[in-house]
Wavefront OBJ file of the C-alpha trace (Angstrom):
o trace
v 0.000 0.000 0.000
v 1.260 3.846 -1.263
v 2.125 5.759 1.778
v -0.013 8.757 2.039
v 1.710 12.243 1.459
v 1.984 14.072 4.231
v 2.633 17.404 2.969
v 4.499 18.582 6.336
v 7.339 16.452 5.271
v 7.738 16.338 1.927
v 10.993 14.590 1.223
v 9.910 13.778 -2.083
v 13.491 13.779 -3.865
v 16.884 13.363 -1.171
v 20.887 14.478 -2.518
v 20.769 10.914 -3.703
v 18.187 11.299 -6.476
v 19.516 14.794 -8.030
v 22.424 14.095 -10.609
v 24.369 17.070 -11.615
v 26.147 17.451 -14.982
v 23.893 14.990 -16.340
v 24.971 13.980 -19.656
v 22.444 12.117 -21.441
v 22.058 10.888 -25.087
v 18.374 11.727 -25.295
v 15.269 12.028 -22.904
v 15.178 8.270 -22.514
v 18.682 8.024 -21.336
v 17.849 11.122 -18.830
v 14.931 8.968 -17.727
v 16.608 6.167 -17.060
v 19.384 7.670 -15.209
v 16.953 9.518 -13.232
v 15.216 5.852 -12.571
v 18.372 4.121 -11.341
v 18.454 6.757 -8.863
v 15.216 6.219 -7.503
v 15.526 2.865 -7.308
v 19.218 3.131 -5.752
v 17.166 4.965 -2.828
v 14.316 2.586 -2.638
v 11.961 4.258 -3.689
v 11.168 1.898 -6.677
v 11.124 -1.906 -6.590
v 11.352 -2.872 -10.681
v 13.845 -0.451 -12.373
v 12.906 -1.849 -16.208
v 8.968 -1.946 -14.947
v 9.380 1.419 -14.202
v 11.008 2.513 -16.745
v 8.216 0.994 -19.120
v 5.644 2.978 -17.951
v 7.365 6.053 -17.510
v 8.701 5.541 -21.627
v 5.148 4.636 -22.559
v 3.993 7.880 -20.914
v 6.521 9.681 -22.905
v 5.399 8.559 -25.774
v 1.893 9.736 -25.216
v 2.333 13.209 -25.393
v 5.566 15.230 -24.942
v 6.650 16.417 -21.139
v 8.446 19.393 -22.150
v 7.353 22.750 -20.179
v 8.361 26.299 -20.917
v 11.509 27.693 -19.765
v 13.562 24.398 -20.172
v 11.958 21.995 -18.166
v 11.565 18.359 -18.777
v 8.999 16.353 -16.600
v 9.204 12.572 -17.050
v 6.442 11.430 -15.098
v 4.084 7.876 -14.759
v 1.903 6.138 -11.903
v 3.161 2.560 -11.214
v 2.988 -0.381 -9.157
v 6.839 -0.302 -9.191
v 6.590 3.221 -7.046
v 6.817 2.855 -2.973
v 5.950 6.371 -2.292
v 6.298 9.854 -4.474
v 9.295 10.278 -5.214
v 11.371 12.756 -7.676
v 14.484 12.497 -9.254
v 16.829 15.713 -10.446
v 18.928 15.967 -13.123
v 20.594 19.438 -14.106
v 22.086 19.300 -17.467
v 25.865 19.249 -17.995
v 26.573 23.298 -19.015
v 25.831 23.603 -22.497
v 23.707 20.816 -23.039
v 20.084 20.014 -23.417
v 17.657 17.438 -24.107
v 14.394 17.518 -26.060
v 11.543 17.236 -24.495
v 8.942 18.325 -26.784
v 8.487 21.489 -25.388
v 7.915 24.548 -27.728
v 10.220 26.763 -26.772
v 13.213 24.592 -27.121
v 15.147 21.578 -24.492
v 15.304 21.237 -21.266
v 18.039 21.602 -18.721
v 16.602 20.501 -15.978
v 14.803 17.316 -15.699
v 12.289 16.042 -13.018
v 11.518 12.449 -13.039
v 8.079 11.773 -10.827
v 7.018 8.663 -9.602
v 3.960 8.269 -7.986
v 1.981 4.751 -6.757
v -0.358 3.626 -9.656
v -3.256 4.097 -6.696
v -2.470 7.468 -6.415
v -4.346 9.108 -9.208
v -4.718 12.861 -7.075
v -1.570 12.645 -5.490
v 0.393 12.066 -9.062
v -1.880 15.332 -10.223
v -1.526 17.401 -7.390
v 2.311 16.993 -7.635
v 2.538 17.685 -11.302
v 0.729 20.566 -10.798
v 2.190 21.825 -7.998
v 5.851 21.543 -9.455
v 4.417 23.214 -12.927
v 3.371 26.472 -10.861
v 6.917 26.721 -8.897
v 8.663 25.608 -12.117
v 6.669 28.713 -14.059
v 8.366 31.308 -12.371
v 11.837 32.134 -13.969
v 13.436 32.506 -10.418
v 12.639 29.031 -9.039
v 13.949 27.433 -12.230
v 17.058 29.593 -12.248
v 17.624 28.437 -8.871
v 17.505 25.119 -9.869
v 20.031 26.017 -12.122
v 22.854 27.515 -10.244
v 22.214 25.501 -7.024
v 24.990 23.469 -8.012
v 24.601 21.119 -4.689
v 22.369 18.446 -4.548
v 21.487 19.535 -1.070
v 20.104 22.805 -2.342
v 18.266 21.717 -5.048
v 16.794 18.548 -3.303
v 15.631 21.348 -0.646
v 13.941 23.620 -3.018
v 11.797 20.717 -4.487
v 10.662 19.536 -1.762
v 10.000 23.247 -0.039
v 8.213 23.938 -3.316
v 5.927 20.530 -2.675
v 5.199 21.434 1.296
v 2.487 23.382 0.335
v -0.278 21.527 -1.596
v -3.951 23.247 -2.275
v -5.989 20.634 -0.202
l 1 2 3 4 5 6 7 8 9 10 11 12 13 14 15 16 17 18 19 20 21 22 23 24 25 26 27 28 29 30 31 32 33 34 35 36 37 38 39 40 41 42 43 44 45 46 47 48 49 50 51 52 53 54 55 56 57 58 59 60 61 62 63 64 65 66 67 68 69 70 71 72 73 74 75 76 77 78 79 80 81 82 83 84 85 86 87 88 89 90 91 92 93 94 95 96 97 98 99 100 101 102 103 104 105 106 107 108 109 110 111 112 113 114 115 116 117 118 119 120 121 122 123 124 125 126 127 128 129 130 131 132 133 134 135 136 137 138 139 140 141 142 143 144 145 146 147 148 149 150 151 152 153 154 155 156 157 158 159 160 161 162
């Protein structure tokens, strides 16, 4: 059973899960990188099962946002609890991601329990709205310390619209 989210203590992504300089041949790659992370931490039980669902997700419809932001996300039965991984592109690369505006440089992979159908919704929304605001993604950015940046995701996730 998915542990509920207690948004008091949102550790949803830890130093382990954010990779910096990520150098990736495409999104997949970024994905999966992002995946071994998770599942390093525990926070996944079936790395390949995982990665299925999150790839068939992608293929669905692009996860590109504005402003350089890719967002890799799928419910599974894989997924212990929310989790997020971090990856912060390698200085002068980028990945495509679909979105419009051009690739990403920083990459959030999401993992939510397949029973958690709100949860997974509230968190992608909630990340969107901290994400669309230039100064929280430049943060991101120049953070440069897994610490940092695993603290501004989750600070950004404490605060859910019940």
């Amino acid at each position: 059973m998915a542990e509920p989210l207690d948004r008091y203590d949102a550790d949803l992504t830890t130093p382990q899960m954010v990779i910096l300089e990520l150098e990736a041949e495409d999104k997949f790659d970024a994905a999966a990188q992002l995946a071994q992370r998770m599942y390093d931490a525990g926070r996944i039980s079936d790395l390949e099962g995982f990665l299925g669902h999150v790839n068939a997700r992608e293929h669905q419809l692009a996860t590109g946002l504005p402003g350089g932001i890719g967002l890799p996300h799928a419910r599974s039965e894989f997924v212990a609890r929310t989790s997020i991984a971090v990856g912060i592109t390698k200085y002068g690369k980028a990945l495509d991601f679909g979105a419009a505006d051009g690739p990403a440089t920083v990459v959030l992979l999401i993992g939510t329990p397949a029973s958690s159908f709100s949860e997974h919704l509230e968190v992608l929304a909630t990340l969107a709205r901290s994400l669309s605001k230039e100064s929280f993604r430049e943060s991101l950015r120049r953070a440069y310390d897994p610490e940092v940046i695993s603290e501004l995701i989750n600070s950004s996730l404490v605060f859910f619209d019940h």
